[in-house]
Each structure stands twice: as structure tokens, then as C-alpha cells.
C-alpha positions as a Markdown table, in Angstrom:
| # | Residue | x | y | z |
|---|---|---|---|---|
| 1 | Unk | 86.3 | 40.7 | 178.7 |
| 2 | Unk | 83.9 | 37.2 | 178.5 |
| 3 | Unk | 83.2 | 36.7 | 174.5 |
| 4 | Unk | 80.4 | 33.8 | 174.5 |
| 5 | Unk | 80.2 | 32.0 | 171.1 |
| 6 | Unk | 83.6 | 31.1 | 170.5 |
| 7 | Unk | 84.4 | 27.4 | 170.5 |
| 8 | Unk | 87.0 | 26.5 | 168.0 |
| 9 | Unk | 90.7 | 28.0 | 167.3 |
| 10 | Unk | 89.2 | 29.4 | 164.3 |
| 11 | Unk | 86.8 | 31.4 | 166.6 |
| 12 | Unk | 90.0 | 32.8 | 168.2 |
| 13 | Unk | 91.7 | 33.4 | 165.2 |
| 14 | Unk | 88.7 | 35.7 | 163.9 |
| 15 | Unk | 88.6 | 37.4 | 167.0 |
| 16 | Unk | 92.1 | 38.2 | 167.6 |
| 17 | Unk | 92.2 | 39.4 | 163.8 |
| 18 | Unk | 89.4 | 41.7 | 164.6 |
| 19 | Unk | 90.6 | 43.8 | 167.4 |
| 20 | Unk | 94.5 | 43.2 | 166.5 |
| 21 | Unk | 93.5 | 45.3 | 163.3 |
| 22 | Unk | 92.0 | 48.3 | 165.3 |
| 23 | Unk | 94.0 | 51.8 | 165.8 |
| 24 | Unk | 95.4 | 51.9 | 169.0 |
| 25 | Unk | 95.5 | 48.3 | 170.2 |
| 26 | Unk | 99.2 | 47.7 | 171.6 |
| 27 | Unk | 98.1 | 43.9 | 172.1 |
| 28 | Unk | 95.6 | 41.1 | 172.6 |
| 29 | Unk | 95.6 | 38.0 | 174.0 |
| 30 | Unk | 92.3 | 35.7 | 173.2 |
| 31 | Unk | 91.6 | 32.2 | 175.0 |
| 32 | Unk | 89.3 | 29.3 | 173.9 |
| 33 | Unk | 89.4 | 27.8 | 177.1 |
| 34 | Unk | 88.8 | 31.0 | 179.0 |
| 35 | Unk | 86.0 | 32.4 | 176.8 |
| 36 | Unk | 87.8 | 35.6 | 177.4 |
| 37 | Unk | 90.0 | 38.4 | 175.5 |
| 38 | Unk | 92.4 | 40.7 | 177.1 |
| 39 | Unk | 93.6 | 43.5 | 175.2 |
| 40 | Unk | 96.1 | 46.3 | 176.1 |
| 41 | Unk | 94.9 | 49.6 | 174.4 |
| 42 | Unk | 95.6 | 53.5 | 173.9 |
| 43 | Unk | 92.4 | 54.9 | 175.5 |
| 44 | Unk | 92.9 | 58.4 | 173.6 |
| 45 | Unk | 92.6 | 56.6 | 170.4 |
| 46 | Unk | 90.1 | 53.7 | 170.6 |
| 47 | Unk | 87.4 | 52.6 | 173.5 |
| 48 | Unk | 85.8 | 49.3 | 174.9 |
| 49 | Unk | 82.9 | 50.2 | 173.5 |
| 50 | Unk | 84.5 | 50.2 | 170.2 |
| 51 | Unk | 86.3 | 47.0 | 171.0 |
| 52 | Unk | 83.2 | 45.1 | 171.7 |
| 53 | Unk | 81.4 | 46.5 | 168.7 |
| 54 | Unk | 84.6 | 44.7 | 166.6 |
| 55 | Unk | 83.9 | 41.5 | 168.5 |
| 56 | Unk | 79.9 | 41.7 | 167.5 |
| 57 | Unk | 80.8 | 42.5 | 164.1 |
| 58 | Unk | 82.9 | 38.7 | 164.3 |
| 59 | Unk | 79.5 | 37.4 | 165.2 |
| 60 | Unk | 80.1 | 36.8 | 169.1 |
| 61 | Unk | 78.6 | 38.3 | 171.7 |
| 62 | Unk | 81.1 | 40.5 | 174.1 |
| 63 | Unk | 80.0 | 40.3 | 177.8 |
């Protein structure tokens, strides 16, 4: 998914941090240059929904 807001590694950092340390995320992948973050999840345990609300809660905007 697009996250708008991020524009430094640090962005990324806080980002990756955030959805890395929700239940059921097998892996995630964020890039500065791609705005974007890709993440490889159990779907019985956590939702995008969820994953989006720990990406608002960084203080960037999921899209």
C-alpha cells in the first residue's frame, strides 16, 4: 500500500517498526523512494484495516 508523508529513512524506520511489531506479520518491506509498504501477513490473525490503522497511528497517511 501508498503511505504519503514519509520522506526521510527515519520515516521508514518508524513505519517498518510499526507494522513489524504487530501479531501476525511474517514480513515487511518499506520504501522511501516508492512511498509504498508491502507486507506479507496471517489474515486469520491481523487485517489491512488494522495495518493501516498502525501506519496512522506513526502519523502518515495509508492510501
Amino acid at each position: 500500500m501508498k503511505v504519503e508523508g514519509m520522506s526521510c529513512g527515519h520515516c521508514v524506520m518508524r513505519v517498518k517498526k510499526a507494522i513489524e511489531g504487530m501479531q501476525g506479520v511474517k514480513k515487511v518491506d518499506v520504501s522511501l523512494e516508492n512511498k509504498q509498504a508491502v507486507v506479507e501477513f496471517d489474515e486469520g490473525t491481523t487485517s489491512v484495516e488494522k495495518i493501516k490503522a498502525a501506519i496512522k497511528e506513526t502519523g502518515y497517511e495509508p492510501v
